[in-house]
C-alpha positions in Angstrom: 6.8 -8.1 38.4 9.7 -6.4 40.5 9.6 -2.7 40.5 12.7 -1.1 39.1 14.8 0.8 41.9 16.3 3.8 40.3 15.6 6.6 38.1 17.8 5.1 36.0 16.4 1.3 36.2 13.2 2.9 35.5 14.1 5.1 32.3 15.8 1.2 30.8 12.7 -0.4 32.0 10.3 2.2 30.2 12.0 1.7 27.3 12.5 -1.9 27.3 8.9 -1.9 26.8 8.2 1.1 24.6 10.6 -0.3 22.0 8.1 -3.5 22.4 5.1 -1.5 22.1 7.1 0.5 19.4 8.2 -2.5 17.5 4.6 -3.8 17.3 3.2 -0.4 16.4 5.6 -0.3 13.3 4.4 -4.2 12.5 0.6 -2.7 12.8 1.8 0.1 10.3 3.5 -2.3 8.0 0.0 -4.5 8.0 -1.8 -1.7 7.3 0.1 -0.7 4.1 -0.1 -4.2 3.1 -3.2 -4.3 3.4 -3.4 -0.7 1.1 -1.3 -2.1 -1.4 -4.0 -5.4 -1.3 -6.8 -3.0 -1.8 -5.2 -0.6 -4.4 -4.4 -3.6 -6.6 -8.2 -4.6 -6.4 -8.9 -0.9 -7.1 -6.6 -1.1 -10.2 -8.1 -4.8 -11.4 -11.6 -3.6 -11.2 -11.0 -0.1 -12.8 -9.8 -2.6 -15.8 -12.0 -4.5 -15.7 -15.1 -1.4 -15.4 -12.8 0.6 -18.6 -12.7 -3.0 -20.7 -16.5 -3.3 -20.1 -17.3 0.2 -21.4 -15.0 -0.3 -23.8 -16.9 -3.4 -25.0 -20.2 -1.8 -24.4 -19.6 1.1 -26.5 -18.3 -1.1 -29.9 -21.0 -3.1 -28.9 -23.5 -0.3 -29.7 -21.5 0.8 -33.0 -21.9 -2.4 -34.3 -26.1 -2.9 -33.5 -26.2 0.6 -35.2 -23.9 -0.4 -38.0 -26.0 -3.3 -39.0 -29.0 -1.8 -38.6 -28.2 1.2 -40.9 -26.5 -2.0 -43.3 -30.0 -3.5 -43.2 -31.6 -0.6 -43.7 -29.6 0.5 -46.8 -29.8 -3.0 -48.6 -33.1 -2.5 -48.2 -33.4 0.2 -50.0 -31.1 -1.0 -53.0 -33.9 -3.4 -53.2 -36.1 -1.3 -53.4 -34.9 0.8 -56.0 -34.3 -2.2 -58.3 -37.5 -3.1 -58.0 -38.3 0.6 -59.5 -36.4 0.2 -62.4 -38.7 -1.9 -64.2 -41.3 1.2 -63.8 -39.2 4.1 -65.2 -40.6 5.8 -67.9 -37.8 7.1 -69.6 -33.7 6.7 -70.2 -32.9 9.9 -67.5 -35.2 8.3 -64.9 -33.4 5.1 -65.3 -30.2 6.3 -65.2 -30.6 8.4 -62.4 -31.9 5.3 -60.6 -29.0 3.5 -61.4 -26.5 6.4 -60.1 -28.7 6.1 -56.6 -28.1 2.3 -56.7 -24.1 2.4 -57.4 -23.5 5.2 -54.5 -25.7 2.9 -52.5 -23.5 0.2 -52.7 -20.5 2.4 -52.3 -22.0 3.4 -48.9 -22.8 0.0 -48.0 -19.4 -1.4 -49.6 -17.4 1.3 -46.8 -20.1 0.8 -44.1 -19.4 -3.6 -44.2 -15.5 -2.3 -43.8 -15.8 -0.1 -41.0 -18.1 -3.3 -39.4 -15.5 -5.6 -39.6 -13.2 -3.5 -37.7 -15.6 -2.6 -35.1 -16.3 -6.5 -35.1 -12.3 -7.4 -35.4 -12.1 -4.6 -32.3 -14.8 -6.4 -30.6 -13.3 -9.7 -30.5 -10.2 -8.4 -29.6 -11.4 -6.3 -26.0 -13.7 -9.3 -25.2 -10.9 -11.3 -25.0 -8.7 -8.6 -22.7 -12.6 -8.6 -20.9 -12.5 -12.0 -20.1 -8.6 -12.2 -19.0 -8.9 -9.2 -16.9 -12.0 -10.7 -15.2 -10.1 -14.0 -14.5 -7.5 -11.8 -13.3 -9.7 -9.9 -11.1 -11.3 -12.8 -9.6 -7.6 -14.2 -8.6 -6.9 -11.0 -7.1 -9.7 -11.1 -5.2 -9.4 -15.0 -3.7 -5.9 -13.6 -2.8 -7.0 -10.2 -1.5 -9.7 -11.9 0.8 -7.6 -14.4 2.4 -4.3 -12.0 3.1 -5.8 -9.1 4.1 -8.0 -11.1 6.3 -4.8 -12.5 8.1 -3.6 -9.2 8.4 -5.9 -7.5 9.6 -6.0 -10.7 12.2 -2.2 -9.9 13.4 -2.9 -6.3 13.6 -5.5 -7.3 16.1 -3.3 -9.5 17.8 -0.8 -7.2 18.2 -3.1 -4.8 19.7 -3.7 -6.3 22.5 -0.1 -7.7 22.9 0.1 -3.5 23.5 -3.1 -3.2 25.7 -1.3 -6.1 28.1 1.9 -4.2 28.6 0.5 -0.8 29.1 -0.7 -1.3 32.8 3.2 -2.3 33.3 4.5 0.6 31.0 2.1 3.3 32.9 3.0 2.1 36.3 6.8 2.1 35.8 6.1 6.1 33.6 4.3 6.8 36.8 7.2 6.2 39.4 9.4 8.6 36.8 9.5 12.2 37.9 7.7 14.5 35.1 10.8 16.2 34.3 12.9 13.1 33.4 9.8 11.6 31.5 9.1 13.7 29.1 13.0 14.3 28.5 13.9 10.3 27.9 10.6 10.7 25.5 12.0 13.7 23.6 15.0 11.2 23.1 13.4 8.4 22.6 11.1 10.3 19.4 14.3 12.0 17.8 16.5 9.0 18.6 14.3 6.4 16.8 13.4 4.4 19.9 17.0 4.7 21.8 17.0 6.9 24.6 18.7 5.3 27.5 22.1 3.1 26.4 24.5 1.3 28.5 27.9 2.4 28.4 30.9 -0.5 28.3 34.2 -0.1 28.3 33.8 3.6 28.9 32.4 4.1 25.5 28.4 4.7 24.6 26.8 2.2 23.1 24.5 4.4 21.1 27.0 6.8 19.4 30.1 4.4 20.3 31.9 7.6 21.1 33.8 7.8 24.7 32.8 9.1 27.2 34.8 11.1 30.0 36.8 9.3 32.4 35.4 10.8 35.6 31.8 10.5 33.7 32.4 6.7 33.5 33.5 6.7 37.4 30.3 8.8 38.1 27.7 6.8 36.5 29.3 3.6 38.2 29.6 5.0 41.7 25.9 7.1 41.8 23.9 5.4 39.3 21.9 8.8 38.8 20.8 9.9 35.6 23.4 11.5 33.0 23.6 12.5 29.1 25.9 11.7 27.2 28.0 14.3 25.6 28.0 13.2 22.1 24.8 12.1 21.3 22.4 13.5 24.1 21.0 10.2 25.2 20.7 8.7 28.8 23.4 6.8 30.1 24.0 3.8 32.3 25.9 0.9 32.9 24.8 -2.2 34.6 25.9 -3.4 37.8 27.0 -6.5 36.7 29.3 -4.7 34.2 32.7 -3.8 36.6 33.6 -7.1 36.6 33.9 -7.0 33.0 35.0 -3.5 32.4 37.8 -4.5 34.3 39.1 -7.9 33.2 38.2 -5.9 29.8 41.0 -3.4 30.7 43.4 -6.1 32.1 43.4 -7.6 28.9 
């Protein structure tokens, strides 16, 4: 690959291929927070999932613990009718019987609160089971896109690693000075730090530029700012023709 001649050639080479290696770092950047968004959306799906299984665990338990307490009570109503045909005397018997009726009222309020945990039950193992299915899809998806991006992040790696011999060759042949000024512009000027001028006017802030400037960068070709918006100018060599008939017009 030619060598650029000028200070100026070199500046619109550099960033010819810093906006590449730009434009592929911003792609990388853009994969990567796809790739976030893939994995904050499995985070979310399994966070369901894990709050829909304790969820289900926990009326689970209440209901084991509701019908064994059930059992356990009608047990004991059984047994206390089998007293009654040993009391010895009318208090006995009525007491008996005022132990069996707040029995059942117990139990009667216990089977209610069962039925809800049982109703509640029902109703979060379904949500468990769709949130599952949901998980699994988000998953299949997950695996496969991610996988592809993480793929074209690669790929765009090394798109960067082949130009960066050429890029530090060409940074190389740039005095210091003039380097690390065009990369001060091209950081603040979002990748746009050299800009040709046509028609006498800058092609980065599309405001004019002087007269004698114009006749300056055409005759010398050296390296010049522009007075509006600070960035490097130039104009091509193949551009006179045009600025002219341009004019002429």
């Amino acid at each position: 690959m030619e060598e650029p001649a000028t200070d100026i050639d070199r500046l619109a080479a550099l960033q010819e291929v810093d906006r590449q290696i730009k434009a592929h770092q911003d792609r990388i950047d853009a994969l990567h927070a796809e790739i976030e968004e893939f994995q904050l959306r499995l985070t979310q799906q399994r966070t369901e999932v894990s709050t829909l299984q304790a969820e289900h665990d926990g009326l689970e338990a209440q209901r084991v613990e509701m019908e064994k307490k059930l059992g356990g009570e009608e047990a004991r109503i059984r047994d206390s009718r089998m007293r009654l045909n040993r009391v010895r005397n009318e208090r006995e018997l009525l007491a008996l019987r005022r132990e069996i009726d707040l029995t059942k009222e117990a139990n009667k309020q216990l089977e209610e609160q069962l039925i809800a945990v049982m109703e509640n039950l029902e109703a979060i193992s379904t949500r468990l089971t769709e949130a599952r299915a949901a998980l699994q899809a988000v998953e299949a998806e997950a695996e496969t896109e991610i996988a592809a991006r993480r793929q074209r992040a690669d790929e765009l790696r090394q798109e960067i690693a082949d130009v960066s011999d050429h890029r530090d060759r060409v940074a190389k042949a740039v005095d210091s000075g003039l380097r690390s000024k065009y990369e001060q512009i091209f950081a603040r000027r979002g990748g746009t730090a050299v800009v040709e001028v046509r028609n006498g006017t800058c092609q980065g802030c599309h405001m004019h530029v002087p007269p004698q400037l114009f006749n300056e960068l055409k005759k010398f070709r050296d390296v010049r700012q522009c007075p509006s918006c600070h960035r490097i100018l130039y104009v091509r060599p193949d551009s006179d023709a045009a600025d002219t008939a341009a004019s002429r017009s």
